[in-house]
DOTI-153652 format. One record per residue (C-alpha): residue number from 1; x, y, z. Coordinates in steps of 0.1 Angstrom, whole numbers, plus 5000, padded with zeros to 4 digits. Layout:
> num|x|y|z
> NUM|X|Y|Z $
...
This chain:
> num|x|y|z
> 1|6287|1300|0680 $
> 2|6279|1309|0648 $
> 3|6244|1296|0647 $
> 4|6233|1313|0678 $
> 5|6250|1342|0657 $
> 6|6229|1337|0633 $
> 7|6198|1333|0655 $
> 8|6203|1366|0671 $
> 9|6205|1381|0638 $
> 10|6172|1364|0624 $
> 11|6154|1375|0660 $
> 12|6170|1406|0672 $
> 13|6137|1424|0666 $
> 14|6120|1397|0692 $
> 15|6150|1400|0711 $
> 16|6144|1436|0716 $
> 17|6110|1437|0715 $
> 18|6108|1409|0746 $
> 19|6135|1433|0764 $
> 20|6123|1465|0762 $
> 21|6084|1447|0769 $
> 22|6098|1433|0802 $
> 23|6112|1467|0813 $
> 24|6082|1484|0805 $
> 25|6057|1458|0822 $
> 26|6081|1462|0851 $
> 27|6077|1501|0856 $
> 28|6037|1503|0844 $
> 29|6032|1479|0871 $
> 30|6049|1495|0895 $
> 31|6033|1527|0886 $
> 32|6001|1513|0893 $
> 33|6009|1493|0925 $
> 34|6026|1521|0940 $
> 35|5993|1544|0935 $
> 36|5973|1516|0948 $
> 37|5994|1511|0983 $
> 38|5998|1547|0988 $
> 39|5959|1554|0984 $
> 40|5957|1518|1004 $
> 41|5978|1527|1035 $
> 42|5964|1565|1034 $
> 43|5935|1551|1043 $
> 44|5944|1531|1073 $
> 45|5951|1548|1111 $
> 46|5984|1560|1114 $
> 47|5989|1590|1136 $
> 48|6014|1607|1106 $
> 49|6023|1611|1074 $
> 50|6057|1604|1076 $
> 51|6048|1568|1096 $
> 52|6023|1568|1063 $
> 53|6057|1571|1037 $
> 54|6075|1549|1060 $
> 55|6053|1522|1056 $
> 56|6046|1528|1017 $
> 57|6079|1530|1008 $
> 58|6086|1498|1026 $
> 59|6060|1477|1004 $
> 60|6065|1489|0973 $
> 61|6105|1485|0977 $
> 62|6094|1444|0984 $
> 63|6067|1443|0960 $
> 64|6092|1458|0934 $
> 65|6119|1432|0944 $
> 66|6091|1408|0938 $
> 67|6077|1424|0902 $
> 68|6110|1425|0888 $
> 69|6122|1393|0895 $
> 70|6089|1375|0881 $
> 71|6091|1401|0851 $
> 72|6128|1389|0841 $
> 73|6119|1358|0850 $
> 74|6094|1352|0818 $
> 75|6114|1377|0802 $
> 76|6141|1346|0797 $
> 77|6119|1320|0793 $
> 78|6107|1335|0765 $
> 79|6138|1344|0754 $
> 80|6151|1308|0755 $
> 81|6117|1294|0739 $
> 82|6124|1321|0706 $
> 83|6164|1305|0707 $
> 84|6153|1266|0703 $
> 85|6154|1258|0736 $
> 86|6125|1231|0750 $
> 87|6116|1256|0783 $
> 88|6092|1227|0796 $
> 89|6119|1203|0813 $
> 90|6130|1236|0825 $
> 91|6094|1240|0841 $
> 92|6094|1205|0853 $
> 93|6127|1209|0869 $
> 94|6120|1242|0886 $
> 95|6089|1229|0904 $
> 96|6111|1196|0912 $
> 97|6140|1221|0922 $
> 98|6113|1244|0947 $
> 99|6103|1209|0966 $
> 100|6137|1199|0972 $
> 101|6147|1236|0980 $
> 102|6115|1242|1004 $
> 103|6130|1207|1023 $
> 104|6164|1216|1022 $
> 105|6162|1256|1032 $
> 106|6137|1252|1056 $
> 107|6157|1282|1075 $
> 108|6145|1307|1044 $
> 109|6111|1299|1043 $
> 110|6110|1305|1079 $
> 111|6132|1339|1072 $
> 112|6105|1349|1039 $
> 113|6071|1338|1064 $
> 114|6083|1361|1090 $
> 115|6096|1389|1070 $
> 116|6058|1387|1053 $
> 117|6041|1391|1087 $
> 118|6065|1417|1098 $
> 119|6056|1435|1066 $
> 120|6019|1428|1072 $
> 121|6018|1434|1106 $
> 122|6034|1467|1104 $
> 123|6058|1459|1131 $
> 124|6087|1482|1120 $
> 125|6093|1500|1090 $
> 126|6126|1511|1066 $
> 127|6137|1543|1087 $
> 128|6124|1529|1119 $
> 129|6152|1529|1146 $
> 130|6147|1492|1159 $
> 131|6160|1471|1191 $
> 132|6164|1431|1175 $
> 133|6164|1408|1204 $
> 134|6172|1429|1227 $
> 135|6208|1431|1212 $
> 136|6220|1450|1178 $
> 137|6198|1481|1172 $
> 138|6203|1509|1149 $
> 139|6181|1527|1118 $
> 140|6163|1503|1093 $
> 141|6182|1512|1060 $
> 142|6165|1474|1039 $
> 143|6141|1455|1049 $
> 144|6129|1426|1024 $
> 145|6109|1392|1032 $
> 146|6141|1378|1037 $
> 147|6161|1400|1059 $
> 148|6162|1434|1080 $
> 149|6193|1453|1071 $
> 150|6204|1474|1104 $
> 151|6231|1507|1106 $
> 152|6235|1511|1141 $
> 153|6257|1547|1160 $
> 154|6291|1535|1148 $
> 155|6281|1530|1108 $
> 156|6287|1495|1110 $
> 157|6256|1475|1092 $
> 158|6240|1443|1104 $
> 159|6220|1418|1080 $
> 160|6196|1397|1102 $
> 161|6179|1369|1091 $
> 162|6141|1377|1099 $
> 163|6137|1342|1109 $
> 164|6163|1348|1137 $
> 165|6137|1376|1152 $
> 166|6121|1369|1182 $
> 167|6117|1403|1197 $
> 168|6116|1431|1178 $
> 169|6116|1465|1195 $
> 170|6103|1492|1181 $
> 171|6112|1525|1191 $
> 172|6102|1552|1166 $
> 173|6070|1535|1162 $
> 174|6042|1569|1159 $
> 175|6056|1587|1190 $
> 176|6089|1584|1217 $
> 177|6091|1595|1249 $
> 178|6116|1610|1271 $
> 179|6125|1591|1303 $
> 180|6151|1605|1323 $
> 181|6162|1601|1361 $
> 182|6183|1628|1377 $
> 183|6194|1626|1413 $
> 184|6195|1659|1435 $
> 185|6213|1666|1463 $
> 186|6194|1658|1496 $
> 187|6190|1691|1511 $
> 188|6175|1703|1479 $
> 189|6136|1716|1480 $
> 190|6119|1688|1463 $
> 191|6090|1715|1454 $
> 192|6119|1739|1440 $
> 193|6136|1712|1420 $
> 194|6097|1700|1405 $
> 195|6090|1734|1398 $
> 196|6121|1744|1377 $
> 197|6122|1709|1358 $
> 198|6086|1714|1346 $
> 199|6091|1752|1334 $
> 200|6123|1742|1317 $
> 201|6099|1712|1297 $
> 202|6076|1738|1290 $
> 203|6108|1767|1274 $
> 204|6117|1739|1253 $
> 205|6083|1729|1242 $
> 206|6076|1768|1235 $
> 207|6111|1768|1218 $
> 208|6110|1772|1182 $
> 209|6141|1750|1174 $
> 210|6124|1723|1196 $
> 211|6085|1725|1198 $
> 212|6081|1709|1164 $
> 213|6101|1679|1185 $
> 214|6080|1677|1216 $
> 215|6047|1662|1216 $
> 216|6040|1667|1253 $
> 217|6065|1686|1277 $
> 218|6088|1669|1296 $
> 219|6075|1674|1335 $
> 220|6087|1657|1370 $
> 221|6068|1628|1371 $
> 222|6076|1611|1409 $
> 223|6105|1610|1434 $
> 224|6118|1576|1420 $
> 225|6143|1566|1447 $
> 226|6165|1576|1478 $
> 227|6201|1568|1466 $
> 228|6231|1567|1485 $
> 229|6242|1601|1473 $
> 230|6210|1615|1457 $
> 231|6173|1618|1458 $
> 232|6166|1604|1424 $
> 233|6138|1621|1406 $
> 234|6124|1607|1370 $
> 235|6111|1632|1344 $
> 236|6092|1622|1310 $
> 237|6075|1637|1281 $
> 238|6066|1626|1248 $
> 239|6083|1636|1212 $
> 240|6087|1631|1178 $
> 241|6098|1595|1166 $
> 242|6135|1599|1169 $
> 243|6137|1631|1187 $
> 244|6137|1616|1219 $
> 245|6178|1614|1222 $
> 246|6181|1650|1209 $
> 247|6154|1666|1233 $
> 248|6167|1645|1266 $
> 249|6201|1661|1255 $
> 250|6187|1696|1253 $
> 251|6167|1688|1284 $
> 252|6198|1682|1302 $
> 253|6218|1706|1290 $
> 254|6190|1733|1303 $
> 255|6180|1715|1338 $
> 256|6220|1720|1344 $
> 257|6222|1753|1338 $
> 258|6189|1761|1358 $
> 259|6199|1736|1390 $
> 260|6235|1759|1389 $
> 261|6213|1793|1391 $
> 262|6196|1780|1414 $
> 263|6217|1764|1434 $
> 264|6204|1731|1432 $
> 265|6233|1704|1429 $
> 266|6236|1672|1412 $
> 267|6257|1652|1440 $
> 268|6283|1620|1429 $
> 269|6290|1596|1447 $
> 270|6317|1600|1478 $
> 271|6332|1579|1503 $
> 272|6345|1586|1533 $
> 273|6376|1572|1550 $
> 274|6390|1569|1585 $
> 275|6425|1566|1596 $
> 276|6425|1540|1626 $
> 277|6453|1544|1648 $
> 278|6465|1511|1662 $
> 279|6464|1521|1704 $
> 280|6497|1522|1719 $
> 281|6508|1491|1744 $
């Protein structure tokens, strides 16, 4: 104890020196990385600037992971070399210790290769609200080369392994739309009911609160199906990447209040019963 004491006191310029180096290789290089992604993904064709950030943000949080680890990584090599300790079986035994580790966690290479192409691919992005095997789904808080890190409605937060994705849905991805069915009562004037759907698409478009929202108006699209109760008609449009939930809210919040002025109503189902009466003898 008292001879690494001693050491620290004979070196604890290097000491500092090799510290406060690391750090500021670490942040220089991240200052220059993060220009050059930023002017690199500027340049390719994304329909916005926030799917633009989106993707930025999500490289240089990996590539930072990546820096700093590397950086820290000499950082105590070196630091070890200056204290008397022979770094080369070190070496040795790393490279010996990455063979055994690629055989033996043959899971996270397959998680780190396809967290690189979803990161290369520009499948989904931190922020991105995202549909993972057609199960969990929720917001993109992390994503590394290793993992996608998930907060779905209820808060709770899921850590998948990004070897474990085989279907990953996007749905935020540039633009959303709105894809609603409502059913109508069958005596209702299918002309009336297509004609008050599409000028309520259009008030909300033209709203101020909402038209920053709405990429195209929603609009009747086709009589989808004749239900038991209902004649069931499907309406779409085309927003903002995660506006679509609030603008089908509004949409049927407004189409409610329109169908009731109108008197346009949005039947449930009924059942009918009859009483049989057993025939006297």
């Amino acid at each position: 104890m008292d001879k690494l004491e001693n050491l620290f006191h004979a070196h604890w310029l290097q000491v500092v020196l090799i510290l406060a180096s690391a750090y500021l290789a670490r942040k220089f290089a991240m200052i220059i990385i993060e220009r050059l992604i930023r002017k690199a993904v500027r340049s390719d064709s994304h329909q916005s600037h926030s799917a633009e950030k989106q993707r930025e943000d999500t490289l240089i949080t990996i590539v930072d992971a990546l820096i700093r680890a590397m950086v820290w990584v000499v950082a105590t090599m070196l630091l070890l070399s200056m204290f008397g300790v022979d770094i080369a079986p070190l070496i040795a035994g790393a490279g010996i210790a990455g063979v055994a580790l690629g055989f033996g966690a043959q899971s996270m290479v397959k998680d780190f290769l396809a967290g690189f192409f979803i990161i290369i691919e520009n499948q989904y992005r931190v922020g991105d609200v995202v549909q993972i095997n057609q199960g969990v789904a929720g917001v993109v808080e992390h994503l590394t080369l290793r993992q996608t890190v998930l907060r779905d409605l209820d808060g709770m937060v899921h850590n998948v392994p990004n070897g474990n994705i085989e279907v990953a849905t996007n749905m935020t991805m540039e633009f959303a739309n709105v894809n609603l069915d409502v059913g109508v009562d069958y005596s209702s004037d299918i002309d009336k009911v297509e004609k008050i759907i599409n000028a309520v698409g259009k008030d909300i478009a033209g709203d101020e609160a909402w038209k920053s929202k709405i990429v195209e108006p929603p609009e009747m699209l086709r009589v989808e199906d004749f239900a038991d109760s209902a004649i069931i008609v499907k309406i779409v449009g085309k927003t903002a990447p995660m506006q679509q939930w609030a603008v089908t809210g509004e949409l049927r919040k407004r189409l409610k209040r329109e169908f009731d002025k109108n008197g346009i109503s949005i039947p449930f189902p009924q059942r009918v019963m009859h009483n049989a009466k057993k025939s006297s003898d």
